[in-house]
Structures are given as structure tokens and as C-alpha cells.
PLY file of the C-alpha trace (Angstrom):
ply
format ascii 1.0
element vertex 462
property float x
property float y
property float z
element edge 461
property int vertex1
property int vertex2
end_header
48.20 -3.38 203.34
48.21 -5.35 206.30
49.17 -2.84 209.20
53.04 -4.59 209.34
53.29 -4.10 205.37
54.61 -6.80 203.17
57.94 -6.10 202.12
59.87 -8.59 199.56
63.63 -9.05 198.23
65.17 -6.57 196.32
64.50 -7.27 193.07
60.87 -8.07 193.56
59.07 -5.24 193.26
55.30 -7.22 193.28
56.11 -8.02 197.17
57.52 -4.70 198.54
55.35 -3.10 200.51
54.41 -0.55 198.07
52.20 1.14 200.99
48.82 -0.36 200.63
46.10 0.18 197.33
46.52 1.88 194.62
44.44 4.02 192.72
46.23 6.30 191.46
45.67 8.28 188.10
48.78 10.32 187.96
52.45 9.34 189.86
53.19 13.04 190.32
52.04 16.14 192.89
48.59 17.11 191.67
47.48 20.38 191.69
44.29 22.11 192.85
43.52 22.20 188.80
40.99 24.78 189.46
38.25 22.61 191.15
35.40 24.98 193.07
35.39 23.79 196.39
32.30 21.98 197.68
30.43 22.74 200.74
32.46 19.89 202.59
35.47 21.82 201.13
34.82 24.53 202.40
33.46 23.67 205.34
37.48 21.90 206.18
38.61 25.85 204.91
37.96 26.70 208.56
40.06 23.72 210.41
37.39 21.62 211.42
37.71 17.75 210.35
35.00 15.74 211.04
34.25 15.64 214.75
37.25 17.55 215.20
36.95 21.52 215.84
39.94 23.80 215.11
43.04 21.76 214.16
44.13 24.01 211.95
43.85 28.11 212.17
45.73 31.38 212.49
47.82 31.96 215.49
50.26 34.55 216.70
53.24 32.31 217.59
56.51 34.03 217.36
59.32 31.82 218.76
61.33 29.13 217.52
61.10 26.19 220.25
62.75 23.43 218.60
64.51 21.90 215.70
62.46 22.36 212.33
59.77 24.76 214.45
60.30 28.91 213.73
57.39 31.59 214.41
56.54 31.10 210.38
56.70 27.36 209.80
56.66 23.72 211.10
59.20 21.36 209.20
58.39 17.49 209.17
58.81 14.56 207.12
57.31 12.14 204.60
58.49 8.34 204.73
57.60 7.00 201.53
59.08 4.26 199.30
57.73 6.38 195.67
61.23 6.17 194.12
61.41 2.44 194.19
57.52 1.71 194.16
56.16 4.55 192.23
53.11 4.81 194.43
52.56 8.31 195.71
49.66 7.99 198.45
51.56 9.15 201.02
53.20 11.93 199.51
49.88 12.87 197.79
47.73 12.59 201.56
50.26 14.77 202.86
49.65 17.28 199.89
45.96 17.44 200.60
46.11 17.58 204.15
48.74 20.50 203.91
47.18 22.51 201.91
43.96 22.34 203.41
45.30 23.13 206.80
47.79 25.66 205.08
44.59 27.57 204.10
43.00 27.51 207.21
45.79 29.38 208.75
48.63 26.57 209.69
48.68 25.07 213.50
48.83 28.13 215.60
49.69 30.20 212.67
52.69 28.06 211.21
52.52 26.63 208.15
53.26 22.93 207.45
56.61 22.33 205.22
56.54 18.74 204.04
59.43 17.35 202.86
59.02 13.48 201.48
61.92 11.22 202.60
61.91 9.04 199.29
63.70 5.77 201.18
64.02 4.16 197.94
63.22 0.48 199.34
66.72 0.61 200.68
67.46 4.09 201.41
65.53 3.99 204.83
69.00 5.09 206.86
69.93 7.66 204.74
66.85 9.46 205.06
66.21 8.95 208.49
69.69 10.86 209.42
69.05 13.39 207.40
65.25 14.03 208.86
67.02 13.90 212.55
68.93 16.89 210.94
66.21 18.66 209.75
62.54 17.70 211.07
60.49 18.55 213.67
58.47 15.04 213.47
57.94 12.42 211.23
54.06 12.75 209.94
52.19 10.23 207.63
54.05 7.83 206.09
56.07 4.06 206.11
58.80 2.76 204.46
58.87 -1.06 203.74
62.61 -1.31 205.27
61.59 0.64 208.35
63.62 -1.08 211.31
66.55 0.19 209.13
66.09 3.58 210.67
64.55 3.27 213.67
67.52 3.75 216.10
68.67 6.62 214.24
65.11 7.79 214.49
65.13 7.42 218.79
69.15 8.33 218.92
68.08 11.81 217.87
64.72 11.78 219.72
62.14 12.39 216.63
58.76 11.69 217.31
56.95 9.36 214.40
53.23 9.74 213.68
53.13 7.00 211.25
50.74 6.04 208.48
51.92 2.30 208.26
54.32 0.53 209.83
56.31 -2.73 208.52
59.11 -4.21 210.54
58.55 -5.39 213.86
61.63 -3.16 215.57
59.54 -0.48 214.33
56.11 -1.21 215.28
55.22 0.18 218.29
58.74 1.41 219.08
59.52 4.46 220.95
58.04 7.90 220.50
55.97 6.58 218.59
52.18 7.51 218.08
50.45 4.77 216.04
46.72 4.01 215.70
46.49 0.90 214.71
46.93 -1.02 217.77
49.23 -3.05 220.02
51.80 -4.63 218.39
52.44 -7.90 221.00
48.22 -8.57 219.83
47.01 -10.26 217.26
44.80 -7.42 215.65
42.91 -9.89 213.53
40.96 -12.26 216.56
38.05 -10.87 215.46
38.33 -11.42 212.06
39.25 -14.89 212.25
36.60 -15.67 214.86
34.09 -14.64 211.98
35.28 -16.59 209.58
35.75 -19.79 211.25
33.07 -19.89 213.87
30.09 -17.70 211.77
30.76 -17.27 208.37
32.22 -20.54 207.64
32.48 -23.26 210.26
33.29 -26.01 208.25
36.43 -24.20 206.99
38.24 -24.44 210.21
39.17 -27.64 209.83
41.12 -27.10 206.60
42.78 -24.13 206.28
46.08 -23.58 204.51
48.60 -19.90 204.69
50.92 -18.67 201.55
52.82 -16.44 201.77
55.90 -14.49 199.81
59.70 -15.64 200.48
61.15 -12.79 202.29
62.21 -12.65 206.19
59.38 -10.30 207.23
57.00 -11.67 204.92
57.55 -15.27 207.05
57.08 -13.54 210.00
53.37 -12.16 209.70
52.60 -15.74 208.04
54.28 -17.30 211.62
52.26 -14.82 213.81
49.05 -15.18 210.99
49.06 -18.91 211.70
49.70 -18.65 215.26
46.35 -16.63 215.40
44.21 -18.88 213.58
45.27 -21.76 215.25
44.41 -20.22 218.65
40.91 -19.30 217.18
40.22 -22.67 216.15
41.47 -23.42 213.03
43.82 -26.67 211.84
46.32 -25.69 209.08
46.46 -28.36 206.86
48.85 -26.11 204.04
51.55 -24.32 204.77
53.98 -22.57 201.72
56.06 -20.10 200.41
55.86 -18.91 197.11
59.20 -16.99 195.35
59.25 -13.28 195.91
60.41 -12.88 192.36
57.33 -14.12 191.27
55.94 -17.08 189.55
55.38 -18.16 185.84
52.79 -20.96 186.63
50.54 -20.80 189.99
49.10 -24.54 188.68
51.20 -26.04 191.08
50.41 -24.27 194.05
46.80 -24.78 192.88
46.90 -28.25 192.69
48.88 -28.11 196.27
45.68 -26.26 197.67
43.01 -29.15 196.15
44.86 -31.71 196.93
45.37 -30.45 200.58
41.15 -30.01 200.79
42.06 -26.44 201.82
38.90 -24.75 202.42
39.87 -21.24 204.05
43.13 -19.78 202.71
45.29 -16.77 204.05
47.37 -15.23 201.69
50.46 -13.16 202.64
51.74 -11.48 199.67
51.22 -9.09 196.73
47.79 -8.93 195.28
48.92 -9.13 191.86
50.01 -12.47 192.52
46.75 -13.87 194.49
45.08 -13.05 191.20
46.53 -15.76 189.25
46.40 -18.17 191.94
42.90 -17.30 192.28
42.37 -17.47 187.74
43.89 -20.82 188.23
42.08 -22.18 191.09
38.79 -20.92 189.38
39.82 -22.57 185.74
40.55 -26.10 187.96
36.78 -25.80 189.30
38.20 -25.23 192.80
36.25 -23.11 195.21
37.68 -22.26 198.59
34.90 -21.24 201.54
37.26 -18.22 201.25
40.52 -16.25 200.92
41.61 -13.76 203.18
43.15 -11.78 200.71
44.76 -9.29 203.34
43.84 -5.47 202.77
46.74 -4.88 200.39
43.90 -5.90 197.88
41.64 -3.79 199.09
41.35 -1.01 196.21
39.75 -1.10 192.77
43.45 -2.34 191.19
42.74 -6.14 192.33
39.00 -5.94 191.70
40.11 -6.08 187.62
43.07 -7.82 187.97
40.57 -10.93 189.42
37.58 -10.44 187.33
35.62 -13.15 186.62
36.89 -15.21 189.46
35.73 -12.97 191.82
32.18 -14.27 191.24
33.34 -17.49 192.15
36.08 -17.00 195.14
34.93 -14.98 197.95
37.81 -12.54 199.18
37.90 -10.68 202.35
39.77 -8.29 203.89
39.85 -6.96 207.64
40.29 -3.25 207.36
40.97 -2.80 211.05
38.57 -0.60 212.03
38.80 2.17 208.72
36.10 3.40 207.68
35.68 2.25 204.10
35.93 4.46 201.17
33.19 2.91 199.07
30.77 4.39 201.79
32.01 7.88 201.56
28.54 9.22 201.57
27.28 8.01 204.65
30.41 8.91 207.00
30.93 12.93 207.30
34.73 12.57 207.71
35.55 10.30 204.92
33.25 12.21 202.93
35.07 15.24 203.85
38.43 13.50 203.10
37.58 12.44 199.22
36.09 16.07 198.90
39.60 17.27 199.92
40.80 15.28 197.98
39.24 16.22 194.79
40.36 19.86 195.93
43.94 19.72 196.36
44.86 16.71 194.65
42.35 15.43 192.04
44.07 13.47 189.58
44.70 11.16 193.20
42.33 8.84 194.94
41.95 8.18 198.72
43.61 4.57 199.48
42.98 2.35 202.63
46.62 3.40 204.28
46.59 7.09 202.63
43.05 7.55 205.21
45.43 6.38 207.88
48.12 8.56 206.79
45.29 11.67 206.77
44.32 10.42 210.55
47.62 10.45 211.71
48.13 14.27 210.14
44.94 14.99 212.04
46.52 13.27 215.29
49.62 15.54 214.72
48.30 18.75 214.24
45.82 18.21 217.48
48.63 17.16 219.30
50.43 20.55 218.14
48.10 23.26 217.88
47.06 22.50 221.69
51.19 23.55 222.61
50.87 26.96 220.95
53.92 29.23 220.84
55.95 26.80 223.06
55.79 23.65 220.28
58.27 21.22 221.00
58.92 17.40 220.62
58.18 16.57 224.17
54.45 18.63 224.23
53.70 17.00 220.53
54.23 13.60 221.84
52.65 13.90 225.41
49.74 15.23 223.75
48.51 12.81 221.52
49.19 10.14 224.19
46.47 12.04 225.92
44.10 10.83 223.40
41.92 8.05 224.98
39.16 8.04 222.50
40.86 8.35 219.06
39.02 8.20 216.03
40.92 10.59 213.43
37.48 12.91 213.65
35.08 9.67 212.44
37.79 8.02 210.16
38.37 5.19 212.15
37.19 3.25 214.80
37.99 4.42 218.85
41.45 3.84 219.80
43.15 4.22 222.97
46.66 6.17 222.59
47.13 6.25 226.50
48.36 2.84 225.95
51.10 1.92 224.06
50.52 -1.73 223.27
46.80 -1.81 223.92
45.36 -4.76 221.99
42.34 -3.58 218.99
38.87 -4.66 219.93
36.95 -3.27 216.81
36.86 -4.78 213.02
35.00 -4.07 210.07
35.37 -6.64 206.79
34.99 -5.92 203.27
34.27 -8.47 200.70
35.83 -8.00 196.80
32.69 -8.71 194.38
32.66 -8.02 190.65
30.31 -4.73 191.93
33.17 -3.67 194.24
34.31 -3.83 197.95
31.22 -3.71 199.68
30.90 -4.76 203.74
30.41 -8.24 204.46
28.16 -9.55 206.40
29.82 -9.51 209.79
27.02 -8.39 212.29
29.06 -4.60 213.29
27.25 -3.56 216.78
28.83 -0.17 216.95
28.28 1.61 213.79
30.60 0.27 210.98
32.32 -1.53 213.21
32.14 -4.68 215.45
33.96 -4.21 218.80
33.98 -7.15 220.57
36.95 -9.10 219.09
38.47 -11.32 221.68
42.57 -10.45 223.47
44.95 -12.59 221.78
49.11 -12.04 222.90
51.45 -13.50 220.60
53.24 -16.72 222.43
55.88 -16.86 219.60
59.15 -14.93 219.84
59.02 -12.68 216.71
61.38 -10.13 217.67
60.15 -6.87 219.49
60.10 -3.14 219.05
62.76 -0.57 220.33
62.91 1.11 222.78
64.14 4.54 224.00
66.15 2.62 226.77
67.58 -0.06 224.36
69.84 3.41 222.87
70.49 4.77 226.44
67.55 7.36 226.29
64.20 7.90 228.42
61.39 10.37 228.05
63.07 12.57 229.67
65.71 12.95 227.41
62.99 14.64 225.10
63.03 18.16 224.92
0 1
1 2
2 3
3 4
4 5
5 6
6 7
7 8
8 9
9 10
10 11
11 12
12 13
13 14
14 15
15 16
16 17
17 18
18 19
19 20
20 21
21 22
22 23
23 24
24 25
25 26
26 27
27 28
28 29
29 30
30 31
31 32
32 33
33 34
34 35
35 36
36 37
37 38
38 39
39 40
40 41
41 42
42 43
43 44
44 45
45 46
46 47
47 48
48 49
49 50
50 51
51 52
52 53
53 54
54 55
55 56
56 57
57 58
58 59
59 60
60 61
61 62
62 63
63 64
64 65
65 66
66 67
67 68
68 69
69 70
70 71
71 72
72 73
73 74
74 75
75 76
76 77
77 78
78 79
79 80
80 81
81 82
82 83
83 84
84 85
85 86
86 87
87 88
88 89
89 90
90 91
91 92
92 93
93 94
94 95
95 96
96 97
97 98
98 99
99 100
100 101
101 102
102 103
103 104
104 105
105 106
106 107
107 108
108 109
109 110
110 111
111 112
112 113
113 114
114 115
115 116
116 117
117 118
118 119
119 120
120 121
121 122
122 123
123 124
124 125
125 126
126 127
127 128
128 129
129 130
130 131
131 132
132 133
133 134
134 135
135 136
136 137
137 138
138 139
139 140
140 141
141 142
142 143
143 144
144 145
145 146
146 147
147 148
148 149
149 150
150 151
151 152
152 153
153 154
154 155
155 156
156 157
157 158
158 159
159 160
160 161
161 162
162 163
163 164
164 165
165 166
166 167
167 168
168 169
169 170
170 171
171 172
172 173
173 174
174 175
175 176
176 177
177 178
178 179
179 180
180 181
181 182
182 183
183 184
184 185
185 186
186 187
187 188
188 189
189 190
190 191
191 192
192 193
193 194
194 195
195 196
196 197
197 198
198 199
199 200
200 201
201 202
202 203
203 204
204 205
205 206
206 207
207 208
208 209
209 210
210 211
211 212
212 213
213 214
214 215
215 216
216 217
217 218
218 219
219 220
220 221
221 222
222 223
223 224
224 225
225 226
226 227
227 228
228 229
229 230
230 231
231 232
232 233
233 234
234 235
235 236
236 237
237 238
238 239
239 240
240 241
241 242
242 243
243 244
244 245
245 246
246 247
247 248
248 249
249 250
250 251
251 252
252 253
253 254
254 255
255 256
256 257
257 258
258 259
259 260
260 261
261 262
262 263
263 264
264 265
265 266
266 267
267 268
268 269
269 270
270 271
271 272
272 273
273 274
274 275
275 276
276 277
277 278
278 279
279 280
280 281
281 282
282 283
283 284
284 285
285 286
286 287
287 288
288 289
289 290
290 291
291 292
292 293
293 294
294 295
295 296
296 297
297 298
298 299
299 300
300 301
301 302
302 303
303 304
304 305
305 306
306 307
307 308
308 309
309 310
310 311
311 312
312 313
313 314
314 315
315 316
316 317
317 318
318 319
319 320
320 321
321 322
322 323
323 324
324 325
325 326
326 327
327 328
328 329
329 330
330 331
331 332
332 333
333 334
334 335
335 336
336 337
337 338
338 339
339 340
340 341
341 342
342 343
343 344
344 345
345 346
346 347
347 348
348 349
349 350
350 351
351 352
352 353
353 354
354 355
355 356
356 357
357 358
358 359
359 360
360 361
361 362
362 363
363 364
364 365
365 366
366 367
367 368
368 369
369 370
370 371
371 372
372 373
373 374
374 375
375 376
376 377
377 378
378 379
379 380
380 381
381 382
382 383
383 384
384 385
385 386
386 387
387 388
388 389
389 390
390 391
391 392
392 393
393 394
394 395
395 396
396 397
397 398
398 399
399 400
400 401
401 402
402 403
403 404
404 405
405 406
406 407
407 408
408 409
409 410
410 411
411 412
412 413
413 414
414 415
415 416
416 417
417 418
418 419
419 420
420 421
421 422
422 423
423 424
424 425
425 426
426 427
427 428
428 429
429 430
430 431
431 432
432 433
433 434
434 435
435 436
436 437
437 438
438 439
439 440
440 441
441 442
442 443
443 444
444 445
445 446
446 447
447 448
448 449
449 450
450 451
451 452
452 453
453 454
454 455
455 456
456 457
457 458
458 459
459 460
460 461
């Protein structure tokens, strides 16, 4: 999904953030099944990952340093929303990457325990006092609901190496280690700038935003059209659509023709843009294009769309992931679907799941360089060290040192009846292009929290 996920009310399961993709042949643990391990497999068996040497390996640590840490084993948890959404990824990353680092020997000789934290959609409290019992640090994953726990999560001082975040008290909040930029900057500049000044001038003077009817939902539509009106663009259609759904999408199509709307941005479930897309296609419509936010990204949209795809062009900023469709010509991600297929195979890699596996890398880094003497405070002061971050070639460079640094690389993918393949969009440092412009949010959208808005500093942190 977008990196602030799409949540939706309640009892509308099609807008919850349901964690990105799917792509997912099985909704329960896989197991190794047997598979002989191929040479990238076995290559990971020793620790290395990617560009990364040694994350995981044996060890002699004998003490017990902190909560959820003994000389035998490192306890941490697992947000995920799978009891509400039924979409594993992020208990299925954390599987893989596990096991594989299990087998080369732990972090410093301890083995990872991971225990998911099934939040239920609404269960994000619950869970989060009960890991502040129990965990060492929260590793790879994101609930929809997150700002529901997140001053639980500082009162008690647990460190979060999250694969997604939703809510805006969440994103970027304290002890927090997240790699997908600063949360105060629009992290889609670049994006925008492409569309409306290169790909398709014309468009800028007609663009409309839709978006789902839920609080947070409005929220990344207010900051979305905030951000393309700064890049250029005149919004000429603005709406919500129900989060229960809708029965007929032919008004909302007529809305868009009528309007002259010639770039749209959609904010909401994918399963939804396909009928507004089936609809606008059967009218004769063609937009110059439809962001259709990375939520889409993954082969379940691709059919859902079908034949309008060869009429609408869709496009999605992955924010500087590598994508998956180009496996074979990116050692890490190719190492990461091999791993896959080793400890998990009835599972496929999704777009946040490969941020989920980065942020297990960024943990275990962070860890294995404390050795015996593993606490919270070492964990977290190391990865904040990391300047250059890349998750071992998954992603594009990020800088950890700063907490709300603003993201200057891209890369775009365009949905074609052939599959996501990378658009057009001129990258000047490998996948990537790096030179989106600095955009800070003027709007007052609420902001993260911090240690000091529950009475705590860094220092607190043992």
C-alpha cells in the first residue's frame, strides 16, 4: 500500500489496510515442504543478505540483558491485521526471514522467537500491552489501527522496526526505525513531477482525487492533493466514495467525464478502482492516467482490471523498492524470492512483505553488532547509525541518522495486461531516480508522538 496504509470503517473490509498486495496461495504458515535449496539459498545459509555480510551466525552469548532477550533466544513481535484481513504477508516474511537466520546460527547465537500480534483491525491496544509485557522489539509488521497503540508502545519503551505504518501518531513516532522516509514530506514529489511535467503535461490542468470515506483515508487524500497542487497541478474533482462499497461506479464515472478529469489519484482499495476503471472503459473514457497507489501493485488487480488495463494506464510509485517482477536482475530480491520458495513456498513476496524482510535485516544488524550485552537502547542506537540504508540492495539509500529526513529516490511501475513492468521514468541511479524535489506539508494533519509527549526521553531507554 501506500506507506500510511489505507484503513476503512469497520465493517468494510475492501478499505482496511489489509497490508499492501496480495498474492498469496495459502492463508496459513507454510512449511519448508521439502524444497532443495538453491545456490542463492544456500548462499543466505551462512548470514549474508545481499550486500550485507554476517547478520545472522553462531555466537557465544550467555546473559540475559533485557526483557524478551536470554543467552538462548530473542523474543519480538509481529503486528499484523490476519485475523480480520486474512492476509498473512507479514506473518509469512517473518517466517522466512526466521528461519533462514535461525539456520545460520541466530544473531550472536540467539534464536529469533516470533510471536504475531494478530490486532484484529481493532485489537491494536490489546496487543500492544501485552508485547510491552513480553517483547524485546517490535520487528516487521503494521496494523491498520496503529495510533491505537502507540503510547502504550513508548510508555513501556519498545523499540518498533516497522514494515508499514498507517496512522499519522504512528508514523515516524518515537523509537521508531522506519525506512520509508520523513513523515512531515511529501514522499511522492517526484512522482507527481513525472507525471505532470514529463509524462503527461496536459493532465495538470485537470486532475481530480477519490478517495474512501474513512478519517485517515481523508487525510492522505488532503495531504495527496496538497502535493499535487504544489507540483503544478489544478484539481478540478474532488470525492469520496462509501467505505462500504458501491453497487454502481456509473455515477462517479460520469462525475469524472463530465469534470474533463484527465489525471486521477485514487485513494482506496484496489478492488474498487477496478470497477471504476470497467466503467470508465465501457463509457469510452480514457484518463492520461490513474495513480492507482501501490496497494494495486501485485498480480491480484492485474485480473481484477483486465481488459481495461489496455486502455487506462495505471501507475504506482513504489518508493524506492526494488520491484519483484525484476527479481533476476537484483541479487537481493533474487535472494529474497529464493528464500522464499525455501521456507515458505506456498507464499509469494509482496511490495510491503520486501519492506517487512528489510526491516528484519535492519533489526538483526542493529543487534548482532551489541553481542552478549543486547538491549533496547544498543538495538535502537544502532540502526540510527545507518546513513546509507538499503536493506542489502532491496531498496533504494536511506538515511536513518535522520528521523524525518524527506525521500529523494522513486521508481514507478506501470499495470499492463503483461504485468507490472517499470515505466518509463528516466531512473539515473540504477532502478531508481533520485532527484525528487523537498516538499513539507503546510497543512496541519496531526503529528507523530513523541517520547516526551508520555514524560519519557532517550534516556529513559535501557
Amino acid at each position: 500500500m501506500r506507506v500510511q496504509a489505507i484503513p476503512a470503517a469497520l465493517a468494510a473490509a475492501a478499505l482496511v489496510a489489509v497490508a499492501g498486495c496480495g498474492g498469496h496461495d495459502s492463508a496459513g504458515a507454510a512449511s519448508d515442504g521439502g524444497a532443495t535449496p538453491t545456490k542463492a539459498a544456500q548462499q543466505a545459509t551462512a548470514g549474508d543478505f545481499g550486500d550485507l555480510k554476517k547478520i545472522c551466525g553462531p555466537g557465544d552469548a550467555k546473559s540475559a540483558p533485557a526483557q524478551g532477550v536470554t543467552a538462548n533466544a530473542i523474543e519480538v513481535g509481529v503486528f499484523s491485521d490476519v485475523g480480520f484481513t486474512k492476509n498473512p504477508e507479514f506473518v509469512d516474511t517473518a517466517k522466512v526471514f526466521t528461519s533462514w537466520c535461525n539456520a545460520a546460527g541466530g544473531i550472536d547465537g540467539r534464536k529469533i522467537v516470533a510471536t504475531t500480534r494478530d490486532s484484529k483491525l481493532m485489537e491494536v491496544r490489546q496487543r500492544m500491552l501485552e508485547a510491552c509485557k513480553q517483547d524485546f522489539a517490535l520487528v516487521g509488521g503494521g496494523a491498520a489501527l496503529d495510533a491505537l497503540g502507540v503510547k502504550d508502545r513508548l510508555d513501556c519503551l519498545l523499540p518498533d522496526f516497522p514494515a508499514q505504518v498507517s496512522q499519522i501518531q504512528n508514523n515516524g513516532s518515537g523509537l521508531q526505525l522506519n525506512a520509508t522516509g520523513g513523515a512531515s514530506y511529501n514522499r511522492y514529489t517526484g512522482y507527481y513531477q513525472w507525471l505532470l511535467k514529463t509524462a503527461y503535461p496536459d493532465s495538470a490542468g485537470a486532475v481530480g482525487t477519490i478517495a474512501g470515506d474513512a478519517p485517515v483515508t481523508k487525510i492522505i487524500n488532503g495531504r495527496a492533493e496538497e502535493g499535487l497542487k504544489a507540483t503544478g497541478a489544478k484539481i478540478v474533482y474532488s470525492d469520496l466514495y462509501p467505505a462500504a462499497g458501491v453497487s454502481d461506479w456509473t455515477p462517479y464515472a460520469q462525475s469524472i467525464k463530465s469534470k474533463g478529469v484527465k489525471g486521477l489519484v485514487f485513494n482506496g482499495d484496489f478492488v474498487s478502482l477496478s470497477k471504476l476503471e470497467q466503467v470508465l472503459t465501457g463509457m469510452n473514457y480514457k484518463l492520461d492516467w490513474i495513480d492507482a497507489n501501490n496497494n494495486a501493485y501485485g498480480p491480484a488487480f492485474l485480473q481484477l482490471a483486465g481488459k481495461s488495463l489496455d486502455v487506462q494506464n495505471n501507475f504506482a510509485d513504489l518508493g524506492g523498492v526494488r520491484p519483484l517482477e525484476k527479481a533476476p536482475d537484483n541479487p537481493a530480491t533474487g535472494q529474497l524470492v529464493e528464500l522464499f520458495k525455501k521456507y515458505a513456498p506456498k507464499a509469494q513476496p509482496t511490495l510491503p512483505g520486501v519492506r517487512g524482510f528489510a526491516a528484519w535485516l535492519l533489526f538483526a544488524k542493529a543487534a548482532s553488532s551489541c553481542g552478549d550485552a543486547l538491549t533496547r537502547k544498543c538495538v535502537y542506537e544502532a540502526a540510527t547509525k545507518e546513513t546509507h540504508w538499503t536493506g542489502g540492495g532491496l531498496l533504494a539509500p536511506v538515511d536513518l541518522s535522520k528521523p524525518d529526513a524527506p525521500l529523494t529516490c522513486f521508481n514507478i511501475e506501470k499495470a499492463t495486461s503483461k504485468g507490472w513492468q517499470p515505466a518509463d521514468f528516466q531512473p539515473d541511479t540504477g532502478a531508481y531516480r533520485c532527484d525528487a524535489p523537498v516538499y513539507k506539508f503546510k497543512g496541519d494533519y496531526g503529528k507523530p508522538l513523541t517520547l516526551a509527549d508520555v514524560g519519557k526521553s532517550l534516556s529513559d531507554v535501557k
